[in-house]
Backbone bond lengths (Angstrom), bond angles and torsions (degrees), N, CA, C in turn:
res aa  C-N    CA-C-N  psi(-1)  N-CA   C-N-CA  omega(-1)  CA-C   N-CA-C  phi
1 X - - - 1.448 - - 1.521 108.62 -
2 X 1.341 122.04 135.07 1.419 123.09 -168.12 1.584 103.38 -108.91
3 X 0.927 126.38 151.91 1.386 125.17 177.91 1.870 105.05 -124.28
4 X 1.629 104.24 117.79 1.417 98.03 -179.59 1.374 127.62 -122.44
5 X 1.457 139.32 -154.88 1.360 117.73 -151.05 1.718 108.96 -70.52
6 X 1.748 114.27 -18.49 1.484 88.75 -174.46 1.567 111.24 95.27
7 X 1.344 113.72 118.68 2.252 101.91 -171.62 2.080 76.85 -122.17
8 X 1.186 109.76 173.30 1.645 122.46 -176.10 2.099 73.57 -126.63
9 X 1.307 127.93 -9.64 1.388 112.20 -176.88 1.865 113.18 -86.32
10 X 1.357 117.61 34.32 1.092 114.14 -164.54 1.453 112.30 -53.17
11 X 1.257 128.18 -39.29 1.731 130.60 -164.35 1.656 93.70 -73.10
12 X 1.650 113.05 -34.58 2.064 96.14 176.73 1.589 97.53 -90.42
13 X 1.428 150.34 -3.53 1.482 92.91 163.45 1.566 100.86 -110.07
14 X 1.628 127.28 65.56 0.607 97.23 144.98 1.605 119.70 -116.04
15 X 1.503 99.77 -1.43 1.782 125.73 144.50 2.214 109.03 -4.81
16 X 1.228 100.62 109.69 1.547 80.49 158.26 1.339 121.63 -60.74
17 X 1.036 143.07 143.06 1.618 136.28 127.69 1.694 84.86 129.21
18 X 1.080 127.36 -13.88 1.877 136.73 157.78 1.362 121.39 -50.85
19 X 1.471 132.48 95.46 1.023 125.76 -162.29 1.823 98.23 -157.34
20 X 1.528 112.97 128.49 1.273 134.48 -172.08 1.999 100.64 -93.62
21 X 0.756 100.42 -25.00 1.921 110.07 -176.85 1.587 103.17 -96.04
22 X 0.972 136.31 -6.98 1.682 118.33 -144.19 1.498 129.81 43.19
23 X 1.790 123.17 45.04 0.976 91.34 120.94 1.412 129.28 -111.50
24 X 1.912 115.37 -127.30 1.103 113.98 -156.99 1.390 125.53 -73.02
25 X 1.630 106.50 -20.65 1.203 132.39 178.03 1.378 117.52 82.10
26 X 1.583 109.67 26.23 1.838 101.90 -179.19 1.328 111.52 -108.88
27 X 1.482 135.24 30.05 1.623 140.08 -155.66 1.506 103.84 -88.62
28 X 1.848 107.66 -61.09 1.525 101.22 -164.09 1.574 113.48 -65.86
29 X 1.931 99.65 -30.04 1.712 115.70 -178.07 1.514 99.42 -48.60
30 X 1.399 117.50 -50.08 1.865 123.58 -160.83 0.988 101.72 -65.18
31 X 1.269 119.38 -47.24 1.516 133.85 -168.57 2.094 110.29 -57.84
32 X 1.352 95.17 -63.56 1.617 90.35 175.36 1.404 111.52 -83.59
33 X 1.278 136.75 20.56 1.270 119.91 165.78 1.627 115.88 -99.23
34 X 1.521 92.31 -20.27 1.577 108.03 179.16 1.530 104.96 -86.36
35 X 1.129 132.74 17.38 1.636 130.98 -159.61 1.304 99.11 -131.63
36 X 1.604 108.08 137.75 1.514 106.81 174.67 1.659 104.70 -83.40
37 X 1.518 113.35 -34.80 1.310 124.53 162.35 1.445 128.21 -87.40
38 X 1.187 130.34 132.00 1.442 112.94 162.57 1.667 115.83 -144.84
39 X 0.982 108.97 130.07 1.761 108.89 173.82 1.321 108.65 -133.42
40 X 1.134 111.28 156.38 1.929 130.97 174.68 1.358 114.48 -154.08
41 X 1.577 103.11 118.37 1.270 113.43 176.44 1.579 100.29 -112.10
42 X 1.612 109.57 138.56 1.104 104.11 -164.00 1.646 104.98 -169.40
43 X 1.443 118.35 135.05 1.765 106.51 -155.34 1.969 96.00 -174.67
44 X 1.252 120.01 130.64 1.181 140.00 176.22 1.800 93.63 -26.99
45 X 1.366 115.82 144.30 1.450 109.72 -174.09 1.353 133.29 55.88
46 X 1.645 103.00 -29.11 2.142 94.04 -162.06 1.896 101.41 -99.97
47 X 1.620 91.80 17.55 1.864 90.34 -178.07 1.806 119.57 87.82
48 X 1.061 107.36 174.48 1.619 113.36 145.37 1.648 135.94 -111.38
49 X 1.535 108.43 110.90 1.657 86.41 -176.36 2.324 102.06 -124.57
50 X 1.252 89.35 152.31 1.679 98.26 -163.23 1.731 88.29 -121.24
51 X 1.848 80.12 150.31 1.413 88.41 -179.08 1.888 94.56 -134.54
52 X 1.699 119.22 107.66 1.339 104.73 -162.96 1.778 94.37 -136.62
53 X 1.535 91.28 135.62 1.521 77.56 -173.41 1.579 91.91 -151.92
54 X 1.708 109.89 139.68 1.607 142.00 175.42 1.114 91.78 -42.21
55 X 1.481 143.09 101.61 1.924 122.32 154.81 1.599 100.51 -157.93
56 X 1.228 112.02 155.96 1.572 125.82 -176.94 1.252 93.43 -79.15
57 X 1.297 86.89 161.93 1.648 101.21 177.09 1.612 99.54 -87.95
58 X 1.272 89.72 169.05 1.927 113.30 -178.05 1.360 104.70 -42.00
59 X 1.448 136.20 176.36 1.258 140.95 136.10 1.231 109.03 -71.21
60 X 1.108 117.12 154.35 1.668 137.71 -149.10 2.045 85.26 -92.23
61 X 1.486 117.75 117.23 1.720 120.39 -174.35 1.438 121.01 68.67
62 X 2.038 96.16 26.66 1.783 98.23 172.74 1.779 99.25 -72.27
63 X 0.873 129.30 -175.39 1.355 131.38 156.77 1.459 123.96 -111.37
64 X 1.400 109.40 147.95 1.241 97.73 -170.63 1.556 118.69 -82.84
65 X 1.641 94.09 169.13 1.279 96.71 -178.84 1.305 124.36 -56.23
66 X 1.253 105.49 173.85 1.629 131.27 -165.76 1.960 115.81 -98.05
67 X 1.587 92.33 -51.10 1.307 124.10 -173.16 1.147 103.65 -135.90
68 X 1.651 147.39 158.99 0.740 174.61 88.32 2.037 121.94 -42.88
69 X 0.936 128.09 147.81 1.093 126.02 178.55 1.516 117.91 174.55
70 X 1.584 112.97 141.56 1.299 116.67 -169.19 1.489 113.25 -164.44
71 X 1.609 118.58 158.46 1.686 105.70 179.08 1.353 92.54 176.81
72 X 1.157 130.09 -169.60 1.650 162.57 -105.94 1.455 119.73 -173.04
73 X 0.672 128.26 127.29 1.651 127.79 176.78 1.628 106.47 -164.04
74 X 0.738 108.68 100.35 1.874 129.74 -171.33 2.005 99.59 -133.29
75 X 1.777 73.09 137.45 2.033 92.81 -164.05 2.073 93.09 -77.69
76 X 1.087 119.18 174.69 1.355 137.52 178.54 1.865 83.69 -80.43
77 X 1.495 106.36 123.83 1.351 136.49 158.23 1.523 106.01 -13.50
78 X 1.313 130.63 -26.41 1.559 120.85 -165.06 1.715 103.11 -130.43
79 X 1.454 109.61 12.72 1.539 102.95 -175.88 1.836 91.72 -119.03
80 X 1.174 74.66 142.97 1.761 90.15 162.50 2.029 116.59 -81.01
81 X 1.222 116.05 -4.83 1.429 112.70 175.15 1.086 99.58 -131.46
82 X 1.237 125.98 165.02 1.569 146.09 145.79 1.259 129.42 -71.88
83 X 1.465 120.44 108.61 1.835 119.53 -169.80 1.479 105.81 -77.73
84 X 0.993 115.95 -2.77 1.787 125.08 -172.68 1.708 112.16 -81.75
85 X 1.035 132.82 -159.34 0.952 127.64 157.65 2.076 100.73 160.66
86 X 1.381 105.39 156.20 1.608 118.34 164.98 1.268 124.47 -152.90
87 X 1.027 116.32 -172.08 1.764 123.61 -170.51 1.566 97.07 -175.01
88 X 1.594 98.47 161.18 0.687 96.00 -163.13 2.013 110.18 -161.73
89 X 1.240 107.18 112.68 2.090 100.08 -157.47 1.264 97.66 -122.56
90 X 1.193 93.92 142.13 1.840 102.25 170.34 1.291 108.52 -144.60
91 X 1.377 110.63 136.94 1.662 138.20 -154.50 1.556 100.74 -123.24
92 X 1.209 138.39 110.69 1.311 124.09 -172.79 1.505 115.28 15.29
93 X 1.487 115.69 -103.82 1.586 113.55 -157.47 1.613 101.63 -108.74
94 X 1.446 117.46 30.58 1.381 114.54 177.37 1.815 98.65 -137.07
95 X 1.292 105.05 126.05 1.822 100.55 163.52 1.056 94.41 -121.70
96 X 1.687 124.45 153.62 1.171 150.98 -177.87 1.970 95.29 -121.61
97 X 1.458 107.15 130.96 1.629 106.85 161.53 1.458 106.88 -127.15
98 X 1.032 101.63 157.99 1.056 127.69 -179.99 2.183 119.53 -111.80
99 X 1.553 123.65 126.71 0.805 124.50 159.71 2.091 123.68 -141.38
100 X 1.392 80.20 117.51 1.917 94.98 -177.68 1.609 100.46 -87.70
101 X 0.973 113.75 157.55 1.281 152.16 158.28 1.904 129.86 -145.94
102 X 1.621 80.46 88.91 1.918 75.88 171.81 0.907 129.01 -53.43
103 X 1.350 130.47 -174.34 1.915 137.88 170.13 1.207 118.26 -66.46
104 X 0.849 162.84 104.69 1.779 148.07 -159.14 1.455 101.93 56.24
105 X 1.376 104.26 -157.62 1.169 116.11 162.78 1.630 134.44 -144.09
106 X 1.237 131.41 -145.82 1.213 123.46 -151.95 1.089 141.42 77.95
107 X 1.804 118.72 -121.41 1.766 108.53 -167.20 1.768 75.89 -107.37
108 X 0.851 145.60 -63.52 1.492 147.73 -166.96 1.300 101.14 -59.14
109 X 1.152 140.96 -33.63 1.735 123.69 165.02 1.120 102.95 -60.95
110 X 1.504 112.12 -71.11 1.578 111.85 -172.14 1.861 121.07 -62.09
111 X 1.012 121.75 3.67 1.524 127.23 145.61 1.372 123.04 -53.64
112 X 1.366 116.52 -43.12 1.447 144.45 -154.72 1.382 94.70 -94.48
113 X 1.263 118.76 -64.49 1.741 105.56 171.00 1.562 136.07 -54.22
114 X 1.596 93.64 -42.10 1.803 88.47 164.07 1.407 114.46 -78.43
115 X 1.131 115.70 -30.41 2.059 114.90 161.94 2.089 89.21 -38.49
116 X 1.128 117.73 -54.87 1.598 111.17 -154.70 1.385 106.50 -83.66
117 X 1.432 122.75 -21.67 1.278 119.84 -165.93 1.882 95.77 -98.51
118 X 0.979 141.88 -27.92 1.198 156.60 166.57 1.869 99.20 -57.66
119 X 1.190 118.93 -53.41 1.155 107.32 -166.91 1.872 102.88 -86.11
120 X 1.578 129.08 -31.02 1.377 114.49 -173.52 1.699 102.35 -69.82
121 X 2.064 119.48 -8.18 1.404 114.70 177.24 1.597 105.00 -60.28
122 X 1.011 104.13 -29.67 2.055 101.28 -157.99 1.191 111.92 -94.88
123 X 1.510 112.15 -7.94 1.610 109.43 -175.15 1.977 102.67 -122.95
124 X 1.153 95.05 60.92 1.740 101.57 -173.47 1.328 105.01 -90.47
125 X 1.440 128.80 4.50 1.312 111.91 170.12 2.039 111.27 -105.87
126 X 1.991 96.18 6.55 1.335 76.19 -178.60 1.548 120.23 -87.20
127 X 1.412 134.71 -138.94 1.364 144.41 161.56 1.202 98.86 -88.59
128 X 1.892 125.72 169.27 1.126 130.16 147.71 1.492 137.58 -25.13
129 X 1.736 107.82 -62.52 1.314 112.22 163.99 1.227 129.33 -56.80
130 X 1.525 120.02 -38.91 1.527 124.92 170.20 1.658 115.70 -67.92
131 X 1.144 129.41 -47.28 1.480 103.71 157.23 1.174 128.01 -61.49
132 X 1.538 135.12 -9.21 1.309 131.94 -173.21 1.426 82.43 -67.97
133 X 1.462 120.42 -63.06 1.385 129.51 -153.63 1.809 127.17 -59.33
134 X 1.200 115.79 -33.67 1.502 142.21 111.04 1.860 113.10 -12.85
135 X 0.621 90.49 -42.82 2.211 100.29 -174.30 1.442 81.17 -70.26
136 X 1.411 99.32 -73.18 1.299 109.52 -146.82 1.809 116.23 -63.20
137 X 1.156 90.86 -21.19 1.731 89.07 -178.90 2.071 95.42 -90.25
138 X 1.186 110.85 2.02 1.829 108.89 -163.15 1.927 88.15 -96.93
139 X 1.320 111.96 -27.29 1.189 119.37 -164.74 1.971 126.30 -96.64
140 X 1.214 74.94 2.81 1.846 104.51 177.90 1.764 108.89 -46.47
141 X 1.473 115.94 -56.68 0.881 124.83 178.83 1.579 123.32 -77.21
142 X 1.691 108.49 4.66 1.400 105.20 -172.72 1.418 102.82 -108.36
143 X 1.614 107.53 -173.41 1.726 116.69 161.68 1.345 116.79 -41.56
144 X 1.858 112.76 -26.06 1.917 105.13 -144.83 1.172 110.95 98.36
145 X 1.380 103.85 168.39 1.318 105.44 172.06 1.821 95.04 158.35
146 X 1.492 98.20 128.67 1.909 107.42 175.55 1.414 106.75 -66.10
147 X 1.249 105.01 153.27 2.273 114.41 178.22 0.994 78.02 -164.29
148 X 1.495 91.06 152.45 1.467 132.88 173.80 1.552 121.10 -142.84
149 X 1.118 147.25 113.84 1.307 161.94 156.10 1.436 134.72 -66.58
150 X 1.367 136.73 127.20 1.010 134.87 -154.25 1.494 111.47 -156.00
151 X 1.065 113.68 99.06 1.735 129.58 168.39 1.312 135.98 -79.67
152 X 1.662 128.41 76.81 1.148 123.81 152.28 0.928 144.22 -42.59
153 X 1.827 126.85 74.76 1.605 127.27 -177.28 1.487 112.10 -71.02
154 X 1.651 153.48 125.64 1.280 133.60 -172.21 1.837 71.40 -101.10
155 X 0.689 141.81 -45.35 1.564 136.77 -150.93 2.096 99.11 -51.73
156 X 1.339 93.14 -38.40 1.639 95.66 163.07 1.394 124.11 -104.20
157 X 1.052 105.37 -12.92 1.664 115.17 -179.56 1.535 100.76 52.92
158 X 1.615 105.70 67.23 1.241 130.13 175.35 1.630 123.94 -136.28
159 X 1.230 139.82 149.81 1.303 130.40 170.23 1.565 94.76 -146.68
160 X 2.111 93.03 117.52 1.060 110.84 170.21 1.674 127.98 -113.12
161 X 0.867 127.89 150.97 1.687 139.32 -135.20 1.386 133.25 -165.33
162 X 1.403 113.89 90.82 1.319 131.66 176.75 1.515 111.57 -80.16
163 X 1.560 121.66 125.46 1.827 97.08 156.24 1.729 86.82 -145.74
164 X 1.360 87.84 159.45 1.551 105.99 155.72 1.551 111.62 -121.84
165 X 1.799 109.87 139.30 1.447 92.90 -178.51 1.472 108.91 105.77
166 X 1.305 96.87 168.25 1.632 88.57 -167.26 1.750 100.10 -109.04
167 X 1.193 102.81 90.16 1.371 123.17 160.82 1.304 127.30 -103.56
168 X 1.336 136.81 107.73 1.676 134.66 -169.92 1.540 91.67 -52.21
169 X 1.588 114.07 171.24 1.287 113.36 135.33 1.652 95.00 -178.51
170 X 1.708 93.25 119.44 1.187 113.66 -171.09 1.926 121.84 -101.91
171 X 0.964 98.56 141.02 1.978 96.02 166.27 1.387 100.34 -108.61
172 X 1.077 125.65 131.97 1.139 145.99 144.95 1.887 132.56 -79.25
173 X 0.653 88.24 120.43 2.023 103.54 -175.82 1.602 111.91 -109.81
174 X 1.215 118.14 152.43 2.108 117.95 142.83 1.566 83.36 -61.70
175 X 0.945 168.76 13.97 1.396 118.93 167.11 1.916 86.88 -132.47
176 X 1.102 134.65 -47.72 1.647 116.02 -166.30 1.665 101.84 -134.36
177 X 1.286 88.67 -159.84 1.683 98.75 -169.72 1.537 90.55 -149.03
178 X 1.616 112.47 118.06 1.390 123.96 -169.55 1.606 97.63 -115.44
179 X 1.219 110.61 124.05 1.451 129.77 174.06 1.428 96.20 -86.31
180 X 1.844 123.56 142.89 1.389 130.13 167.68 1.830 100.30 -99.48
181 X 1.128 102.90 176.56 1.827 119.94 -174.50 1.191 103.23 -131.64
182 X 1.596 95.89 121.50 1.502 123.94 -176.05 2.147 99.86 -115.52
183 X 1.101 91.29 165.38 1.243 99.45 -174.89 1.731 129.84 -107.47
184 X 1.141 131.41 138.25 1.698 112.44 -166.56 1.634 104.68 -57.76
185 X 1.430 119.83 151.06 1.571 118.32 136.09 1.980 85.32 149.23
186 X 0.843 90.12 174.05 1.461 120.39 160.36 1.875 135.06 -109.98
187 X 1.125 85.68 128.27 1.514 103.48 -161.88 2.061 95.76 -69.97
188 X 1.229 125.34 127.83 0.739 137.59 162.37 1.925 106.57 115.86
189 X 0.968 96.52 2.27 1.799 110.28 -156.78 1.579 91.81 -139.97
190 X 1.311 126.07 -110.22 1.363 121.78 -137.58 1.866 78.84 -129.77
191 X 1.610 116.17 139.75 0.943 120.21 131.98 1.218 126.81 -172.12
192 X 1.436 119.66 157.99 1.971 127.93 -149.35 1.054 108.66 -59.65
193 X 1.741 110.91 -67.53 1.539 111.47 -159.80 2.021 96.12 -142.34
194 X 1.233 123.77 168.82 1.249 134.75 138.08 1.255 127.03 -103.76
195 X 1.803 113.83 105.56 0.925 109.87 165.36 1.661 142.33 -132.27
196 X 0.893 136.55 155.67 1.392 128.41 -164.94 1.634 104.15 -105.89
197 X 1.780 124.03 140.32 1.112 144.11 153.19 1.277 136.74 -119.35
198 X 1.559 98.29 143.98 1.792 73.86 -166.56 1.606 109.08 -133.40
199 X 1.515 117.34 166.58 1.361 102.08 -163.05 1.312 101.67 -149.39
200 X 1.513 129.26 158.85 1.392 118.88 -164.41 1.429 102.49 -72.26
201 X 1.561 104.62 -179.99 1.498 123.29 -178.62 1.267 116.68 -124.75
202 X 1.229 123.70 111.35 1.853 94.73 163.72 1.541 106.20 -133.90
203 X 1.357 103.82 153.49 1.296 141.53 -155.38 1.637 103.42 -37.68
204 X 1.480 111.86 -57.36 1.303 130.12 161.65 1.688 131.98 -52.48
205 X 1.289 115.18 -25.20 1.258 114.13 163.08 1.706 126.35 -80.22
206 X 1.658 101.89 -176.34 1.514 98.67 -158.34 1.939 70.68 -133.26
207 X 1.689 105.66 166.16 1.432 136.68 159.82 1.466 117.75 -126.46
208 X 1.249 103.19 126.19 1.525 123.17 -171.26 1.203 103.33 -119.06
209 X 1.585 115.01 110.27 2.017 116.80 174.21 1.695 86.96 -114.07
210 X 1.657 102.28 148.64 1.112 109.55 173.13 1.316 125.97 -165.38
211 X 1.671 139.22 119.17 1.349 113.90 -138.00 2.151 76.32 -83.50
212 X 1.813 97.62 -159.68 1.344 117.15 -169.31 1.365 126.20 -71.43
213 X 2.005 98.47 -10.83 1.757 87.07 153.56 1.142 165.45 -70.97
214 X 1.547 90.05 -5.65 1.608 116.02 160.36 1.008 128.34 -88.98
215 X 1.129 154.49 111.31 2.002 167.92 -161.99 1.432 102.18 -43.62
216 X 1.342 146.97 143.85 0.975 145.71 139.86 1.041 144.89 -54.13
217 X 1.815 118.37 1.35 1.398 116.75 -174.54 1.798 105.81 -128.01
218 X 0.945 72.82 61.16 1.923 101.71 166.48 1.357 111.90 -76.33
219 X 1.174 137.79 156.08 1.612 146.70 135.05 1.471 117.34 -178.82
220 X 1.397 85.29 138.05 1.980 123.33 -155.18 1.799 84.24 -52.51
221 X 1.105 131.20 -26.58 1.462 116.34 -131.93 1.619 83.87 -106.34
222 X 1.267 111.43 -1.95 2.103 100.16 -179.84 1.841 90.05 -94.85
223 X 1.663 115.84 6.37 1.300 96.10 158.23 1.342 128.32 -150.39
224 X 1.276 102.11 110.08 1.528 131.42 166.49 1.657 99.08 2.07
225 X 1.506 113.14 122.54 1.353 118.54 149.70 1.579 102.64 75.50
226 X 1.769 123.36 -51.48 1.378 108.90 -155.44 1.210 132.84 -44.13
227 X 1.437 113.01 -27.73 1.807 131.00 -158.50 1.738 90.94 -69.06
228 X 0.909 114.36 -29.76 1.952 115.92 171.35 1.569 126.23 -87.28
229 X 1.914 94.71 19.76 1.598 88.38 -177.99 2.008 97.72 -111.52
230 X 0.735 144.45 -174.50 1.428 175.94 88.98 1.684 88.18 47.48
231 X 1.424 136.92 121.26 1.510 121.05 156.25 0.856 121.79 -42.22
232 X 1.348 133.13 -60.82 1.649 138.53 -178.71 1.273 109.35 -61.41
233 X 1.226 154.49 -47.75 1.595 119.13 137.43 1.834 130.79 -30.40
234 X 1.346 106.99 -31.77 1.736 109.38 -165.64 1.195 84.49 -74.28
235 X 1.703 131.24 -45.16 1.954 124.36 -158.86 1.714 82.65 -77.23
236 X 1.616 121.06 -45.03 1.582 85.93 -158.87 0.965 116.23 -63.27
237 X 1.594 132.54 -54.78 1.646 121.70 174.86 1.394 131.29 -24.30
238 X 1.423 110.93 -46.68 1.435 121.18 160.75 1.456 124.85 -56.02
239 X 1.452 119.11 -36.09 1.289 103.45 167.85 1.406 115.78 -74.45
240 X 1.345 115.49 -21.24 1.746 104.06 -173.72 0.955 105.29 -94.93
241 X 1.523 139.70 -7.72 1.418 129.26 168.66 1.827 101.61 -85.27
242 X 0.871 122.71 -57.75 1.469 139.40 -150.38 1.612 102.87 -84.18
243 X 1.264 122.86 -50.27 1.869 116.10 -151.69 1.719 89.58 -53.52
244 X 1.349 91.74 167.39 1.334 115.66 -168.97 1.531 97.19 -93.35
245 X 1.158 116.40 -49.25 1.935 115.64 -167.00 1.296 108.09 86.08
246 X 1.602 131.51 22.30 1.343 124.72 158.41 1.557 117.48 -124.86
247 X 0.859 107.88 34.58 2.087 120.12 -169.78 1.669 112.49 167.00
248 X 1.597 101.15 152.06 1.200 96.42 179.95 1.389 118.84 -67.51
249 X 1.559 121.83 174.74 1.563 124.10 -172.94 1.271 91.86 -134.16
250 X 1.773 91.52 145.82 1.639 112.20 161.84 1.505 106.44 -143.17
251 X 1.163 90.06 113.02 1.788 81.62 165.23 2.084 96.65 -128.29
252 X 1.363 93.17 -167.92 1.377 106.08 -139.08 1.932 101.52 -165.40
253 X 1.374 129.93 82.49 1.135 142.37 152.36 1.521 118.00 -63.19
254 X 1.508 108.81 116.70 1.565 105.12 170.29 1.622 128.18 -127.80
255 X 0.849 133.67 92.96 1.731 115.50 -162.40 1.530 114.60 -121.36
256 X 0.985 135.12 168.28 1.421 134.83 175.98 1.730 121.91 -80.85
257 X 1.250 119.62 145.79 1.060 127.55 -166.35 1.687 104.46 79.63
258 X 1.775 105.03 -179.80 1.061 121.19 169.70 1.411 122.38 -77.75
């Protein structure tokens, strides 16, 4: 993925007959007229990235969403699978996500994540910590692999969050960037304690889980506007600015509303 200079002229190219190269200038126009979705984030330096996708529109008095959510999960450059893995449930006014990270990677990481993502499906009525714990006894027979869990209650305007392993998991604000606390060990193998933390919510912020293929020195606020676009635009930018290029990546955008 290339990242290039970025125009602040987004509303002219998406102009037919607007074109910086010579040609014809009808690509981005074709592109969002043919899209049930379309977004573009796009800004001097930070590149262009599009988020366009084939889908009907709503039924006419659906209601809108509740949650929103979106992300990335791409294998390490030389594997044919992805050791990563997520999920992801929403219950009226509570979603729970889910993010695995196997041991290495490959076919034996990625064993270990659907071992984890298979087991947080069957236990959806527990807490965070209790499906971790569930993981961890489902994952006995695998490589391992770090998870982390994360519960958006709006009914408390809380997000609570168990991980073991090195799983990010960030809150995002207008004003900071709140890291959650995960615990050492590996899930299927050795680990200390289960525990759950919890941290406020507000309406306006976004949650970012992400296992260790993504860099840690991210923040929403070196870019203009994005935190109000589509998650799956917010994770892709992040992977093309941020992944490391030595392990697979998962990240995982979640925010309220549509």
């Amino acid at each position: 993925m290339i990242k290039g200079p970025g125009t602040a002229s987004v509303d002219q190219c998406l102009r037919d007959g607007y074109s910086t190269g010579g040609t014809p200038g009808g690509g981005l126009g074709a592109i969002k007229r043919s899209c049930g979705q379309f977004e573009i984030y796009s800004g001097p330096g930070h590149g262009t990235a599009l988020l366009a996708r084939l889908q009907p529109e709503p039924p006419l008095g659906s209601k809108p969403a509740v949650f929103t959510a979106g992300g990335v999960c791409v294998a390490l450059a030389s594997e044919q699978v992805c050791g990563d893995g997520c999920a992801i449930e929403i219950h009226d006014r509570r979603c729970q996500v889910l993010v695995s990270d196997g041991l290495g990677h490959g076919v034996a990481a990625h064993e270990a994540s659907d071992a984890a993502i298979n087991s947080f499906k069957q236990h959806s009525a527990l807490s965070p910590a209790g499906r971790l714990q569930r993981i961890h006894d489902a994952l006995r027979h695998t490589r391992g692999a770090a998870a982390a869990i994360a519960e958006i209650n709006l009914d408390q305007a809380l997000v609570c969050f168990s991980g073991v392993g090195n799983i990010a998991g960030t809150i995002v604000t207008a004003a900071d960037n709140r890291s959650m606390i995960s615990h050492y060990g590996t899930l299927g193998h050795q680990v200390r304690k289960f525990q759950e933390f919890t941290y406020p919510w507000s309406e306006q912020g976004l949650m970012v889980l992400a296992s260790d293929g993504l860099g840690s020195r991210w923040n929403l606020s070196a870019y203009p506007t994005l935190a109000r676009h589509h998650p799956s635009l917010i994770a892709g930018v992040l992977y093309r600015d941020f992944k490391r290029g030595r392990d697979d990546v998962s990240i995982v955008v979640t925010k309220q509303g549509s």
